[in-house]
VOKEGU-587744 format. One record per residue (C-alpha): y, x, z. Coordinates in steps of 0.1 Angstrom, whole numbers, plus 5000, padded with zeros to 4 digits. Each point is the difference from the previous one (the first is absolute). Layout:
BEGIN
YXZ...
***
This chain:
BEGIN
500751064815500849965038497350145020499949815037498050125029498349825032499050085029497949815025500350205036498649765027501150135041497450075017500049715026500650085036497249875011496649994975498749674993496849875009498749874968499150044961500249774979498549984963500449804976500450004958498450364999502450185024500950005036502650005022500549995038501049675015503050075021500249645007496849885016499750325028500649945033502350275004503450084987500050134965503850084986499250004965502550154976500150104963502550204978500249974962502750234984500549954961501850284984500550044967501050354979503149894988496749365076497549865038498349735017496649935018496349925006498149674981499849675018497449904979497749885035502249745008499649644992502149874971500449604997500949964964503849844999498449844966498649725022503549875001500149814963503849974994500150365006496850074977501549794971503450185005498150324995498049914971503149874980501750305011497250254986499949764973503350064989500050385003496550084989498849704974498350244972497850175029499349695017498649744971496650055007499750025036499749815030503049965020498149795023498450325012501450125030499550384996501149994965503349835009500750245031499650254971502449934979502449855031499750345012500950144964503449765000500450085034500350394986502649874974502249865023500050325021501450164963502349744992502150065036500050364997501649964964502249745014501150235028500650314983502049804970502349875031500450325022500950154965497450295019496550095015496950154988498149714984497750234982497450065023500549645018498849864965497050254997498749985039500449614999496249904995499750205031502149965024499749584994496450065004500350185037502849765013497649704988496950065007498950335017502650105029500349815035503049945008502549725022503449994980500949775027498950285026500950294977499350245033497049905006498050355014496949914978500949934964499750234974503050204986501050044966501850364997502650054968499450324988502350024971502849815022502249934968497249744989500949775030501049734981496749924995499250015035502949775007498949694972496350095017501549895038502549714982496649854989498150065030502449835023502050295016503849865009501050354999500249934960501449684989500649924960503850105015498750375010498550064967503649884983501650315022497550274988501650385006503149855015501750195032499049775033497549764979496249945016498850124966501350394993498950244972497250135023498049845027501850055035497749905035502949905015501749754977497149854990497349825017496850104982500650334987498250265023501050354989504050084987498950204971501650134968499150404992496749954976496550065019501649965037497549675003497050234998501150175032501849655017496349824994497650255012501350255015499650274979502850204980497749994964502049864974502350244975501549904969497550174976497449934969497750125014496849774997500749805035496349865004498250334998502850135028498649725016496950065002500350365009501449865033496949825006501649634989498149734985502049934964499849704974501649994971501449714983501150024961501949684998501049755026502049814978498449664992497050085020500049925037496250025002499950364988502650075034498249775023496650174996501750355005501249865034496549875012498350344986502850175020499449805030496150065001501050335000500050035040499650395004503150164978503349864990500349844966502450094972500649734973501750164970501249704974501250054971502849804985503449964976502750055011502949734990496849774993501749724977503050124992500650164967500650315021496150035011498450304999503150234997502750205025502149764988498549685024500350255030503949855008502649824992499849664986499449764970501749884973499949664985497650034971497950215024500049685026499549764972496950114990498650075031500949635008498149894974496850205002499849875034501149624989503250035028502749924970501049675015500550135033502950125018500450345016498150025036497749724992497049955024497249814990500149755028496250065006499850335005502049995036496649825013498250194980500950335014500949875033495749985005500150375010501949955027498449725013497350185005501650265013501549745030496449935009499150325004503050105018498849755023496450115005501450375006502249875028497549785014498050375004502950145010500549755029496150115010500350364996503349965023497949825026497250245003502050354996502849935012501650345007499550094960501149704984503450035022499450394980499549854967503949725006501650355010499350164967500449644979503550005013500750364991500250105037498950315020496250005020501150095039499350335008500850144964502550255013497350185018498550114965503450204993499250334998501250265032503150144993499750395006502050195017502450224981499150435008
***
């Protein structure tokens, strides 16, 4: 069993916000409607004992993409295909039951391109990138904010890598949610010397990745701050909660995206402690590997991809296939994410206006540049006796 932890840290914003809003039973503040500058930010970090990402978006207005119909009928003959003994007596004229099991091919998808990419780089660790996938899909799609198009933007939230040799997850994760840092191309060149794609997650090859990580637990300290995380078995939640964190547990994420959306609105009522979401999962989930050492590394054989084809119903389909709907399916994230980026600078633009002398502050440290007058904190040399 793969045990996977997650943490929900918000910043503190630099300046508090002037309202609360309630609503389904738990509140959050509204850094949107105040009339004063609120730079929002949240950290996720997933680790597991052998990944990290952000707050829910779950108060921002959806459309459904189902009011398209070509694209609705090319989802239901897709789910169709994949998923005709659960779906005989149901609905699929029902919206949230279709964005159900969308979401559940969606998570498929994410498992067929890691197999495909490990079988080609002939390396990687595919193990937990099969187990975390119900996750990490789940985050990119519908909880963090987040401008693939902007991928700087100062407000989105950040997804951390703990265990950094899981990237390839993260990597089919931004391929899907528009990031042109990762093109079907980049996932062909996984692990290889120069490629946009390497065997863990670098900031500075690769728009979207936050954190360079790779020694187990570093994510811990990268997301919040705080040098917690050891590789132990210790029980991690009870640890935890020593330190005074909120903690969830999850037993299975796998096939059950409700169980891991609720643990992220429960964390996000949670407004006075930091939230740790422990889920447990398989690792290698699908391949005849699952639940061993074994699916840690290395790649598949052919009987091994032949039958995950077909308990998925991918046989047909050639390595790196993308359903063609899931691109606009998974590009609604970061729609939203380009209106908000536009509301933020839009309060930007007024905070500038009216303090003037800290917003020119707030550009120095955004482009990573001293404050005047920093050298005056250096401490006085003394004179040698």
């Amino acid at each position: 069993m793969a045990i996977s932890n997650l943490i929900v840290k918000p910043f503190p914003p630099l300046f508090h916000p002037k309202h609360t809003i309630k609503t389904n039973n738990y509140k959050y503040d509204d850094y949107h409607t105040t009339n004063i500058l609120a730079l929002r930010s949240h950290i996720l970090c997933l680790k597991t004992n052998n990944i990290s990402t952000t707050s829910p978006l779950f108060d921002q207005p959806r459309p459904s993409l189902f009011k398209d119909k070509d694209y609705k009928l090319s989802w239901q003959e897709e789910v169709k295909r994949a998923y005709a003994l659960e779906i005989s007596n149901q609905n699929l004229n029902d919206d949230e039951k279709l964005q159900e099991l969308v979401d559940k091919r969606c998570v498929d998808n994410v498992r067929m391109l890691i197999v495909d990419s490990v079988r080609h780089a002939k390396a990687g660790h595919a193990g937990m990138a099969l187990g975390m996938a119900e996750v990490a899909y789940f985050l990119y799609r519908h909880a963090m904010r987040y401008n693939s198009t902007s991928p700087k933007w100062f407000n989105r939230d950040r997804f951390v890598l703990s265990a950094g040799h899981g990237c390839l997850l993260q990597y089919v994760c931004l391929h899907f949610a528009s990031f042109q840092s990762v093109q079907i191309e980049d996932l062909k060149c996984l692990c290889k010397l120069g490629s946009r794609t390497p065997g863990h997650p670098e900031n500075v090859v690769t728009q979207g990745i936050e954190v360079t990580t790779g020694p187990l637990g570093q994510g811990v300290a990268n997301a919040v701050g705080l040098a917690l995380a050891s590789a132990n078995l210790e029980d991690i939640s009870a640890r935890f909660e020593a330190l005074g964190w909120n903690t969830i547990t999850i037993d299975n994420s796998q096939g059950n995206l409700d169980a891991f959306k609720n643990a992220l609105i429960s964390a996000h009522s949670e407004t006075r402690k930091p939230t740790f979401i422990r889920v447990k999962t398989i690792i290698g989930k699908l391949s005849k590997k699952e639940g061993t050492s074994k699916a840690h590394h290395g790649t598949f054989d052919d009987d091994d991809v032949k039958q995950m084809k077909q308990r998925v119903k991918w046989d047909d389909r050639e390595p790196f296939h993308v359903i063609p709907m899931v691109y606009r399916e998974t590009r609604a994230q970061t729609d939203i994410g380009g209106r908000l980026e536009q509301e933020w600078n839009s309060k930007l633009n007024y905070y500038q206006n009216k303090y003037p002398e800290e917003a020119a502050e707030f550009k120095l440290v955004l482009a990573d540049r001293m404050l005047p007058g920093w050298e005056n904190s250096l401490p006085i040399k003394c004179a040698s006796i």
